[in-house]
C-alpha positions as CSV (number, residue, x, y, z in Angstrom):
1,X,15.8,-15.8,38.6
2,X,18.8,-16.2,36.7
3,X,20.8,-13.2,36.3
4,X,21.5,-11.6,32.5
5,X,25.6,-12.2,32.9
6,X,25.1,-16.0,33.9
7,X,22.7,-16.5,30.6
8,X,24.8,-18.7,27.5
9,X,23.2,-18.0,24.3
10,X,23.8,-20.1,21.4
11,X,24.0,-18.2,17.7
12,X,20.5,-18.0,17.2
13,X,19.0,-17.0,20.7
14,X,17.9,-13.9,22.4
15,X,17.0,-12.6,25.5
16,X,13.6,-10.9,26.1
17,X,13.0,-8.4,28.8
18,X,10.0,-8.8,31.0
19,X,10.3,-6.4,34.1
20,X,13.4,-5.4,35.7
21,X,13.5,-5.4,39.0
22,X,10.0,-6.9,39.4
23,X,11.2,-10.7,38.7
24,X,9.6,-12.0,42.1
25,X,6.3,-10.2,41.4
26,X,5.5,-12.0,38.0
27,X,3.2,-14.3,39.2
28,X,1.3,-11.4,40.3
29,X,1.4,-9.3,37.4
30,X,0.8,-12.2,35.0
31,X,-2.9,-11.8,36.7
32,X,-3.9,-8.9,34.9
33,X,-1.8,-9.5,31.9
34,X,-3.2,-12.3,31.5
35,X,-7.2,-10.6,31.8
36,X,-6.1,-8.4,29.6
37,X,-5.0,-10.9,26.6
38,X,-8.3,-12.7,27.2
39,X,-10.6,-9.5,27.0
40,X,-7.9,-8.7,24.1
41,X,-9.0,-11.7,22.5
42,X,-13.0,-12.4,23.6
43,X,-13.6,-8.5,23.0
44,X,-12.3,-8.7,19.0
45,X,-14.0,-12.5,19.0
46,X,-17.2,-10.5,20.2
47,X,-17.1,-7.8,17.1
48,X,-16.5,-10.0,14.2
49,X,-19.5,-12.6,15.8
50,X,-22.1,-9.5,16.1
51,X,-20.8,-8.5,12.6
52,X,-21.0,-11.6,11.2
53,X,-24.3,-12.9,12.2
54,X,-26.1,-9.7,12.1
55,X,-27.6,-8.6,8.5
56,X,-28.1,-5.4,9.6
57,X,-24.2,-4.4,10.0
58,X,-23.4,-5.9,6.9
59,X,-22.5,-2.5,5.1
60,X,-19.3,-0.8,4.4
61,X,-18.9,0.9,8.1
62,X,-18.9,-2.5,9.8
63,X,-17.0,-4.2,7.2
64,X,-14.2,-2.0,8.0
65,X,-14.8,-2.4,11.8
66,X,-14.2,-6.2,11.3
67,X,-11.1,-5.6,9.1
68,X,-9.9,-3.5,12.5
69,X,-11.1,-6.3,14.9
70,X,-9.4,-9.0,13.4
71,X,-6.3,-7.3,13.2
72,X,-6.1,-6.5,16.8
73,X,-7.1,-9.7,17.5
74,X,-4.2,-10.8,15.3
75,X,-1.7,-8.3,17.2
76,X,-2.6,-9.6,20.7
77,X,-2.0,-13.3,18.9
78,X,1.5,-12.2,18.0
79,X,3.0,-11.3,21.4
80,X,0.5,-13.6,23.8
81,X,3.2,-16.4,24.0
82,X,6.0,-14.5,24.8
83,X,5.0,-11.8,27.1
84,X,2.9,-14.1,28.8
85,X,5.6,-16.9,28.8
86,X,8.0,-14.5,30.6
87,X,5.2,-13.8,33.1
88,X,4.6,-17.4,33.7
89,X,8.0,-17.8,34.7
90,X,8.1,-20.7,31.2
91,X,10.6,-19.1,28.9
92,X,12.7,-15.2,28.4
93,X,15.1,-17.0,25.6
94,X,13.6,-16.8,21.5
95,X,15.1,-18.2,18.7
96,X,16.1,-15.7,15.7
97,X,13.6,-17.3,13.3
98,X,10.8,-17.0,16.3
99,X,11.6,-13.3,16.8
100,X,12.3,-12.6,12.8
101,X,8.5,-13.9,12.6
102,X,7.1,-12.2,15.2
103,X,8.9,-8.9,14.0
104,X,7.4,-9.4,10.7
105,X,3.8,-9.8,12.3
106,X,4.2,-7.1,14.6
107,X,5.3,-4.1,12.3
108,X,2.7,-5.7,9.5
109,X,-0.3,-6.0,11.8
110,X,0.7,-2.4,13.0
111,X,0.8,-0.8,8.8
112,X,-2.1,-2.5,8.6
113,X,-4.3,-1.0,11.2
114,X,-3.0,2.7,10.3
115,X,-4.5,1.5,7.1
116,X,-7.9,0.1,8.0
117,X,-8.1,3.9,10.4
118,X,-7.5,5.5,6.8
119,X,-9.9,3.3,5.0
120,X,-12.7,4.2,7.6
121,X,-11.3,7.8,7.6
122,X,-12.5,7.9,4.0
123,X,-16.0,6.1,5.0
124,X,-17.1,8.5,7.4
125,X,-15.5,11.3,4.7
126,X,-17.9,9.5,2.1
127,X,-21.0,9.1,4.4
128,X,-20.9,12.6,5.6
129,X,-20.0,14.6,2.7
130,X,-21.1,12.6,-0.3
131,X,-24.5,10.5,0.9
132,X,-26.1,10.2,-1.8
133,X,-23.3,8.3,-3.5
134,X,-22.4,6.4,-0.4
135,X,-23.5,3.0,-1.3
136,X,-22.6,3.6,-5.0
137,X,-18.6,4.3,-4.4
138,X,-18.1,1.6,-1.4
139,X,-19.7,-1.2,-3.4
140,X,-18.8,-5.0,-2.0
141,X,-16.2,-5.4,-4.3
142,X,-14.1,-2.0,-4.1
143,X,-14.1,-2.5,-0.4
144,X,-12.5,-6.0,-1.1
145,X,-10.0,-4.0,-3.5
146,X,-9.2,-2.0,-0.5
147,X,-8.7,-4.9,2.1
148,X,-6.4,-6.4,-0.6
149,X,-4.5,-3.3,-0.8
150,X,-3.9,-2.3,2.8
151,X,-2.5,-6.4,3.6
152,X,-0.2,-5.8,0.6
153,X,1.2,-2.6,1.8
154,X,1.2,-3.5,5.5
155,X,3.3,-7.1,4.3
156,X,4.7,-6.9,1.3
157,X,6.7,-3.4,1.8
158,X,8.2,-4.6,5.2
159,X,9.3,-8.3,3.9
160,X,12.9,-6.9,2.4
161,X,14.2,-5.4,5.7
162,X,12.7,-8.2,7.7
163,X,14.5,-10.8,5.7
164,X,17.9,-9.2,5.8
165,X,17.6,-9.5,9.1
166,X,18.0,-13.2,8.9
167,X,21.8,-12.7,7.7
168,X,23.0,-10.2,10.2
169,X,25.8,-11.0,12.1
170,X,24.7,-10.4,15.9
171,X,27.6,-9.5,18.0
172,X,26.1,-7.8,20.8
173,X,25.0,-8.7,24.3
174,X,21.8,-10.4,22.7
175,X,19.1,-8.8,25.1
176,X,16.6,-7.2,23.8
177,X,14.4,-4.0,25.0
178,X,10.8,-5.6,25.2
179,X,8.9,-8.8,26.4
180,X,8.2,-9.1,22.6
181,X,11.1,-8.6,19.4
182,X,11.2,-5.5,17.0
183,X,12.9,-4.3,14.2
184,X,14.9,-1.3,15.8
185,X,15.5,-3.5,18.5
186,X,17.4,-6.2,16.9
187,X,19.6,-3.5,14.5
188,X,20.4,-2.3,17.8
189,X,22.3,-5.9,18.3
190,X,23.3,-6.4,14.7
191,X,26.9,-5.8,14.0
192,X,26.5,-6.2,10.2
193,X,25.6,-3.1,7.9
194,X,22.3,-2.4,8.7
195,X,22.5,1.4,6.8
196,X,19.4,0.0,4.3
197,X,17.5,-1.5,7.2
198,X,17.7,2.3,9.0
199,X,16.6,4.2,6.1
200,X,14.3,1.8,4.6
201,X,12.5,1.4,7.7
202,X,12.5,5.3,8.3
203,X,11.0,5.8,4.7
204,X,8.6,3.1,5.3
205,X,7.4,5.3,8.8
206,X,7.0,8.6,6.7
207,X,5.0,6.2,3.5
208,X,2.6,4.9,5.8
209,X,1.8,5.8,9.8
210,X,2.8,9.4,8.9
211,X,1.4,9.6,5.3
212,X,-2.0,7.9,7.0
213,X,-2.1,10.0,9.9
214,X,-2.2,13.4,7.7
215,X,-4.5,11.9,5.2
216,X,-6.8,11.2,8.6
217,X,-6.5,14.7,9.3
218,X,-7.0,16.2,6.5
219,X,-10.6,13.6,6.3
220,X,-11.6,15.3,9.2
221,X,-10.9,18.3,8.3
222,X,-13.5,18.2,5.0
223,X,-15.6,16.4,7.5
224,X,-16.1,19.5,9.7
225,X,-16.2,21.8,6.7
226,X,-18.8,20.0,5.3
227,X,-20.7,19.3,8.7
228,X,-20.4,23.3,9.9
229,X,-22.5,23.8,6.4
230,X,-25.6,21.8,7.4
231,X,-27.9,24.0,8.9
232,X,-30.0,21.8,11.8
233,X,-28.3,21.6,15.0
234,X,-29.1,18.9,15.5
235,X,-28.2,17.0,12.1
236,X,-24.7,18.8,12.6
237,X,-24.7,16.9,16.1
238,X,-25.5,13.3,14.5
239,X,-23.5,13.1,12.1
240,X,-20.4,14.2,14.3
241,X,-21.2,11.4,16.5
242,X,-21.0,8.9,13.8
243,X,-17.1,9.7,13.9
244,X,-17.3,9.8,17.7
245,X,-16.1,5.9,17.9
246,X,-13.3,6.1,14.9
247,X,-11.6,9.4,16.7
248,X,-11.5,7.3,19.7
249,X,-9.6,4.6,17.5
250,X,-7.3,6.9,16.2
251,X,-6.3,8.6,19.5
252,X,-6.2,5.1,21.0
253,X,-3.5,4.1,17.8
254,X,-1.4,7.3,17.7
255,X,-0.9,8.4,21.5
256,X,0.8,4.8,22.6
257,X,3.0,5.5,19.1
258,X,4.0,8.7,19.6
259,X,4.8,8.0,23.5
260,X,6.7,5.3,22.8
261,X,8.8,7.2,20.4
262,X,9.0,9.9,22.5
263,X,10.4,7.7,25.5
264,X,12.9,5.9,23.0
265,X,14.5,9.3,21.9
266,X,14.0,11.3,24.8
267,X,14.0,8.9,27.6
268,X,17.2,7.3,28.1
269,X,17.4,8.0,31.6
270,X,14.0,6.4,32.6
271,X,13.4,3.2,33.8
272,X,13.9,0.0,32.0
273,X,10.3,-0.9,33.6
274,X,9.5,2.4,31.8
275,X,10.4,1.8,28.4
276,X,9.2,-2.2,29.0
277,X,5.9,-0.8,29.9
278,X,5.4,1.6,27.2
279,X,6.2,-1.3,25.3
280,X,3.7,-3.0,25.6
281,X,1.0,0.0,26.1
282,X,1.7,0.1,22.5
283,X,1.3,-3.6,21.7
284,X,-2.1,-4.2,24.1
285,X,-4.0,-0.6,24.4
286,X,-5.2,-0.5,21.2
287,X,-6.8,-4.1,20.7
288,X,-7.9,-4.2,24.1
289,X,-9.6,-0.5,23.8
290,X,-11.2,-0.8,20.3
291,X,-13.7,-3.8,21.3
292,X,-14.6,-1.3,24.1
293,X,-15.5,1.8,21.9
294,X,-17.3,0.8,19.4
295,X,-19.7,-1.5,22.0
296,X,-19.9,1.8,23.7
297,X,-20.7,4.3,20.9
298,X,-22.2,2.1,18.2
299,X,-25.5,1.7,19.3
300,X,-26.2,-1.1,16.4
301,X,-23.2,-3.1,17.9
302,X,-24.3,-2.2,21.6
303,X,-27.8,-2.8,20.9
304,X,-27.1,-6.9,19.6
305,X,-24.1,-7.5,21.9
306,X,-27.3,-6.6,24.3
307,X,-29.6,-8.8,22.5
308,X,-27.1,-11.5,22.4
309,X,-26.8,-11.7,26.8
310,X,-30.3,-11.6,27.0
311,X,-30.8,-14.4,24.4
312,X,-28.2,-16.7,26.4
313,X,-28.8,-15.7,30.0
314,X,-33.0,-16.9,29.5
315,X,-31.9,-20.1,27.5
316,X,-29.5,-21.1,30.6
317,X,-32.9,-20.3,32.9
């Protein structure tokens, strides 16, 4: 493997960083990288299918499930080529209008599933506490309002710091921090003024994952207010398990955020492999774990993924 000092770069090229230290074991850990992309990508394939061609999901729940599914299955889309590619031993270099694009993807596709947990936040909110009006206020066409709104916000706020990005100067040793670009990671490079950049992008944070993740919590907050009023134990118990599967989703969204924050601030001293890994925890837990869930606790979903195997395995016998 050729070593980082003996790399020439022209103006427009970076370096991406697989696994230090593990070069000569890539062909062994592209194995379950590779699994994992594929289950990444059959799992979310799997969800939209079942919802699709089953009339019995088509209601507001399930439509936001598939809004979730196909933006995971648009994350692991995003980053396949390149952290597979290092893997594969085909390529670690990336042009700047490659990793500008894939920067703008990545952030987007990540706003935009902090939205869809919101939007199904105020689904299970609506369901639970307001039943008799469930169908009334998530009608077809406000739930297509609210699609329209969350792509907007996910794409439209981040374009103006992703594009100035295109005119920075880059006078740094041009390796970056991940098998896959980011925004703070090529600021870190930049050697132009990148003061908007920084504070946009920290405004943008506090607008939407943090603004999302208390208006999440506060959701479930009204949810157990309003579920601790229902006198049947056992109504109190089914209608908790409805949210069973979109608690898992937000746990599986905020922990790998929140760690890799943590290990950027706090973990300087780590591991490269460390920060590498986290990395791409953050990029490939949740689409690979969402698929899982909701096959797991949604019995309709379970129930016709079931139907589905049984259907193909007796027309192959």
């Amino acid at each position: 493997m050729t070593s980082l000092h003996l790399v020439s770069f022209s103006n427009s090229t970076f370096l991406l960083t697989g696994f230090p230290g593990l070069e000569q074991h890539y062909p062994w850990l592209s194995i379950p990288f590779s699994c994992i992309y594929a289950m990444v990508l059959s799992g979310n394939c799997l969800v939209l299918h079942v919802i699709r061609t089953e009339p019995s999901l088509h209601e507001p729940m399930f439509y936001f499930l598939a809004m979730l599914a196909l933006t995971d299955l648009c994350m692991g889309l995003s980053t396949a080529h390149t952290v597979l590619g290092i893997l594969w031993g085909l390529s670690q270099e990336i042009g700047l209008d490659a990793c500008i694009a894939q920067t703008f993807f990545v952030h987007g596709l990540s706003c935009m599933e902090s939205g869809v947990l919101l939007a199904m936040a105020f689904d299970r909110f609506t369901a639970i506490c307001n039943p008799l009006r469930y169908t009334s206020i998530l009608t077809n066409t406000r739930i297509i309002h609210i699609g329209m709104v969350i792509l907007g916000r996910s794409f439209l706020l981040i374009t103006a710091p992703i594009v100035r990005l295109k005119f920075f100067h880059y006078c740094r040793r041009r390796v970056l921090s991940h098998s896959f670009c980011l925004h703070q990671d090529l600021l870190r490079l930049a050697c132009s003024d990148i003061r908007f950049n920084s504070l946009y992008a920290l405004a943008l944070v506090i607008c939407t994952l943090l603004l999302d993740s208390v208006l999440i919590f506060i959701s479930y907050t009204l949810i157990l207010h309003s579920v601790l009023t229902i006198a049947s134990r056992e109504e109190r118990l089914k209608s908790l398990k409805t949210c069973v599967s979109h608690t898992c989703a937000v746990l599986v969204f905020y922990i790998p955020i929140i760690g890799l924050t943590m290990v950027h601030r706090f973990g300087k001293h780590l591991s490269p492999v460390v920060h590498v890994l986290m990395g791409n925890i953050y990029i490939l837990f949740p689409p690979l774990m969402n698929p899982i869930i909701y096959s797991i606790k949604t019995q309709q979903i379970r129930n016709r993924i079931q139907r589905w195997f049984i259907k193909q395995r007796s027309s192959r016998g």
